[in-house]
C-alpha positions as CSV (number, residue, x, y, z in Angstrom):
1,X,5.5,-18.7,-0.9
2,X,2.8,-16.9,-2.7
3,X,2.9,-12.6,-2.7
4,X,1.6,-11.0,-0.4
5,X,-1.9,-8.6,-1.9
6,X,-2.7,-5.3,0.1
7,X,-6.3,-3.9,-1.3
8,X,-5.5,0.1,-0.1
9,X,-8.0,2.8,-1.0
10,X,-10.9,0.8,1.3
11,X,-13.6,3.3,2.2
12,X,-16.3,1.2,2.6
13,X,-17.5,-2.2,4.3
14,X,-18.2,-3.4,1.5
15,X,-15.0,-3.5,-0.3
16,X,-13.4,-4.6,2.6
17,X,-15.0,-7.7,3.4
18,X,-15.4,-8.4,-0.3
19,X,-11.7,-8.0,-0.3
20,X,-11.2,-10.3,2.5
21,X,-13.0,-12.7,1.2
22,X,-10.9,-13.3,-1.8
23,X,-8.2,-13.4,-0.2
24,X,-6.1,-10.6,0.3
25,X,-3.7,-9.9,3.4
26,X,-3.7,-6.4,3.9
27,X,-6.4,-3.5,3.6
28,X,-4.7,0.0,3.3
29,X,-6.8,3.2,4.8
30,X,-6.0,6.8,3.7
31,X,-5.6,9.2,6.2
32,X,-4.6,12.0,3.6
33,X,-7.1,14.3,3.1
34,X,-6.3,15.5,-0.2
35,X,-6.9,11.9,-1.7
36,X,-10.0,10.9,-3.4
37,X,-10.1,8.0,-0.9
38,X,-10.0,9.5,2.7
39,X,-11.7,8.5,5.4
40,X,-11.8,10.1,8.6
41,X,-10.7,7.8,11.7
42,X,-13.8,7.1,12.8
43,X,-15.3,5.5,9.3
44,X,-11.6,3.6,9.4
45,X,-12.6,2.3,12.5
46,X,-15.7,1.4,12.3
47,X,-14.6,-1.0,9.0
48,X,-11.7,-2.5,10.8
49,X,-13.7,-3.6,13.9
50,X,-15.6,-5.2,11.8
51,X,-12.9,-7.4,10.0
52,X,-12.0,-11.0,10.7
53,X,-8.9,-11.6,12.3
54,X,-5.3,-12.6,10.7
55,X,-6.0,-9.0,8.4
56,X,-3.4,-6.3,8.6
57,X,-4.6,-3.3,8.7
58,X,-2.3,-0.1,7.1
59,X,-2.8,3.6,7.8
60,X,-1.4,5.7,5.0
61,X,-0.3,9.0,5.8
62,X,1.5,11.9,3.7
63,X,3.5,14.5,5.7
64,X,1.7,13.9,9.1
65,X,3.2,14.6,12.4
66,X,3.8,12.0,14.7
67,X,1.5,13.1,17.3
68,X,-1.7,12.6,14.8
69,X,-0.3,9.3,13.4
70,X,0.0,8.0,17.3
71,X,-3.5,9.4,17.1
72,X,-5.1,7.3,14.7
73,X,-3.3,4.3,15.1
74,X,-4.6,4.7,19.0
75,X,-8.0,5.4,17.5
76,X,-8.5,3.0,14.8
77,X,-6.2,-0.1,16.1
78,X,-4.3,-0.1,12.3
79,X,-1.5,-2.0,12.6
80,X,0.6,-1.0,10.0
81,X,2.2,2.7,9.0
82,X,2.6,3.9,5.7
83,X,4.4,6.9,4.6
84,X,4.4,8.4,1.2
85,X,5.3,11.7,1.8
86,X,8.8,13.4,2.4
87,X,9.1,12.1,5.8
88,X,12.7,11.7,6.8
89,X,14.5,8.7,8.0
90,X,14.8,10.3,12.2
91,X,10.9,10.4,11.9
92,X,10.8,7.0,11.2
93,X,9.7,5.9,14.9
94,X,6.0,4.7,15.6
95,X,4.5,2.3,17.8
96,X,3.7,0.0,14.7
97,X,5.7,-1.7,11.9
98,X,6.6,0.6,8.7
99,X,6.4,1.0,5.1
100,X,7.9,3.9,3.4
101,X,6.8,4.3,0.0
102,X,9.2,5.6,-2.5
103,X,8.4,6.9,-5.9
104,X,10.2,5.4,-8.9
105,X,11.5,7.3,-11.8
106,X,14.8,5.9,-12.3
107,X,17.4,3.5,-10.5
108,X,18.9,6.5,-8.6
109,X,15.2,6.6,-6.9
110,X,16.9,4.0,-5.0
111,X,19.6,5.8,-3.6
112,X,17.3,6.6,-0.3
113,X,16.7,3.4,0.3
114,X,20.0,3.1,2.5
115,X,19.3,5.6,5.1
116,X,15.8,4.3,5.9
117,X,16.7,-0.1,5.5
118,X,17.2,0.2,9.5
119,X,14.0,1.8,10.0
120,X,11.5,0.0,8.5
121,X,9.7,-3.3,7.7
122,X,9.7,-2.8,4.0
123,X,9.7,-0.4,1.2
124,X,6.5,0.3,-1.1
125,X,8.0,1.0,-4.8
126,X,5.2,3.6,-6.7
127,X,5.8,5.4,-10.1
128,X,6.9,8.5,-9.9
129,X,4.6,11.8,-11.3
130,X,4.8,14.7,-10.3
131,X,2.3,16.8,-8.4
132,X,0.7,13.2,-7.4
133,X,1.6,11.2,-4.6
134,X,0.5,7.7,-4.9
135,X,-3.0,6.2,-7.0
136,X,-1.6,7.2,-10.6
137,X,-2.2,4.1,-12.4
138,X,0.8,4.4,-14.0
139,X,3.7,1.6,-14.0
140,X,7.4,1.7,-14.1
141,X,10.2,-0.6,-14.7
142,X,9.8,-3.5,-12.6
143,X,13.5,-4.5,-13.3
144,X,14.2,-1.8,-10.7
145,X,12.1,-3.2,-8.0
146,X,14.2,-6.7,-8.4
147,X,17.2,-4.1,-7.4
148,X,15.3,-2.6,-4.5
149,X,15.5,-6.0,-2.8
150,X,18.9,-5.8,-1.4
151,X,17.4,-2.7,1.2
152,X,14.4,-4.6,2.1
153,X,11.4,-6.4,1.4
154,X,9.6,-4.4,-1.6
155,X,6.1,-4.0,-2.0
156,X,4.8,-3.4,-5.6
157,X,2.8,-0.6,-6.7
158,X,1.9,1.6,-9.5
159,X,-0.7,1.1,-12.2
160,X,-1.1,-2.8,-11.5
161,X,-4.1,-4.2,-12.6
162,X,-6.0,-7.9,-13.0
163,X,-4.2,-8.1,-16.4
164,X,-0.3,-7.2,-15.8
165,X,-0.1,-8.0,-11.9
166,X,1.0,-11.6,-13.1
167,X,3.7,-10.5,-15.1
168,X,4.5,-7.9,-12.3
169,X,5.3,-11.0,-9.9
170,X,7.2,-13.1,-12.4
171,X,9.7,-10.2,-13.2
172,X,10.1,-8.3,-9.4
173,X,9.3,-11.3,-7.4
174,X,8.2,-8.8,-4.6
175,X,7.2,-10.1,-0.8
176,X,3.8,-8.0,-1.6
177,X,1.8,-6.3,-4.0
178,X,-0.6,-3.3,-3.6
179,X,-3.4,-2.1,-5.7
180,X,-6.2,1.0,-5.5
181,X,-7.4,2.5,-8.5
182,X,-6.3,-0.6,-10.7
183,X,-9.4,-2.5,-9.5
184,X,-12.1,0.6,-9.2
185,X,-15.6,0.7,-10.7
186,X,-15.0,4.9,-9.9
187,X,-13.5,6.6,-7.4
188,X,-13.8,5.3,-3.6
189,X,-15.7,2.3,-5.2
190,X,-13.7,-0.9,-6.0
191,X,-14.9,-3.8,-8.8
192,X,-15.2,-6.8,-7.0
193,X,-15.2,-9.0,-10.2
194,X,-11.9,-7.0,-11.0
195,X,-10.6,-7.1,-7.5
196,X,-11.3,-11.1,-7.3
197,X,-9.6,-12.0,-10.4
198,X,-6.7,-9.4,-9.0
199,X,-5.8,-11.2,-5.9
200,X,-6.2,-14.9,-7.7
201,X,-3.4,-13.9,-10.6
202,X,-0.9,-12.0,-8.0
203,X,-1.1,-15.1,-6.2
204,X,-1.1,-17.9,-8.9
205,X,2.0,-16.0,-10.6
């Protein structure tokens, strides 16, 4: 079965449908607004109604309360949470499916895992830097994410691009891989040549 490709950091139609089109499964949103690539609910929802059935739609969310995630997901129809903050395993109940994304530094970033396996639908594996929460463009040891599989189904991220996603998939053999600034033109805008040749060698790995 071929991975899984989520195209997160979507802020415009654009992207989106040009990312649909090639093929990918999942569009992530960012509902953070310290990141370069937030959108407010309504620009989310106006992209998503557009969309084509069969496409899962993610929310990604750092620290928010539960009332505001209910919110948006009530607002925008995503179908999909995302943390990839410090949100705790007891806060771990929405209306919608769950990835928890955990930042990778060492094996012992693993050791969380346990507490949330029951919780969620899969774990998002990011490099770890600190003062930044996600979109570093920066890779870690995939050998790790191979170990993460025993907690869940594992999600790649972390400085993938059109050249090393491939290799990505060969060694971690994830259920899904997710990409932002790996496949921009600049910030908020995404390469579609890039973002094309992205999804074909994640999924011909």
């Amino acid at each position: 079965m071929s991975v899984k490709v989520k195209i997160c950091g979507i802020t415009n139609p654009d992207d989106a449908m040009a990312a649909v089109d090639f093929g990918a499964n999942a569009l992530g949103f960012v509902f953070f607004k310290e990141s370069p690539r937030y959108l407010t609910h309504n620009e989310a929802g106006a992209i998503i109604k557009a969309l084509p059935p069969f496409i899962t739609t993610v929310g990604v969310f750092v620290n928010e309360s539960t009332e505001r995630i209910e919110e948006i997901i009530n607002l925008t129809g995503i179908d999909v949470v995302q943390l990839h903050g410090d949100e705790q395993p007891e806060t771990c109940t929405f209306s919608r499916r769950i990835i928890k994304a955990i930042r990778v530094k060492s094996l012992e970033s693993l050791d969380p895992l346990k507490h949330y396996k029951d919780k969620v639908s899969a774990f998002l594996l990011d490099t770890y830097t600190p003062h930044i929460l996600g979109g570093t463009g920066q890779t870690f040891n995939w050998d790790i994410a191979s170990e993460a599989k025993q907690f869940s189904r594992i999600i790649l991220a972390g400085g993938l691009t059109p050249d090393n996603v491939a290799e990505a998939v060969r060694r971690a053999r994830p259920y899904g891989v997710d990409v932002s600034s790996g496949i921009e033109s600049e910030k908020r805008k995404k390469d579609h040549k890039k973002m094309m040749l992205f999804i074909e060698k994640a999924k011909g790995a």
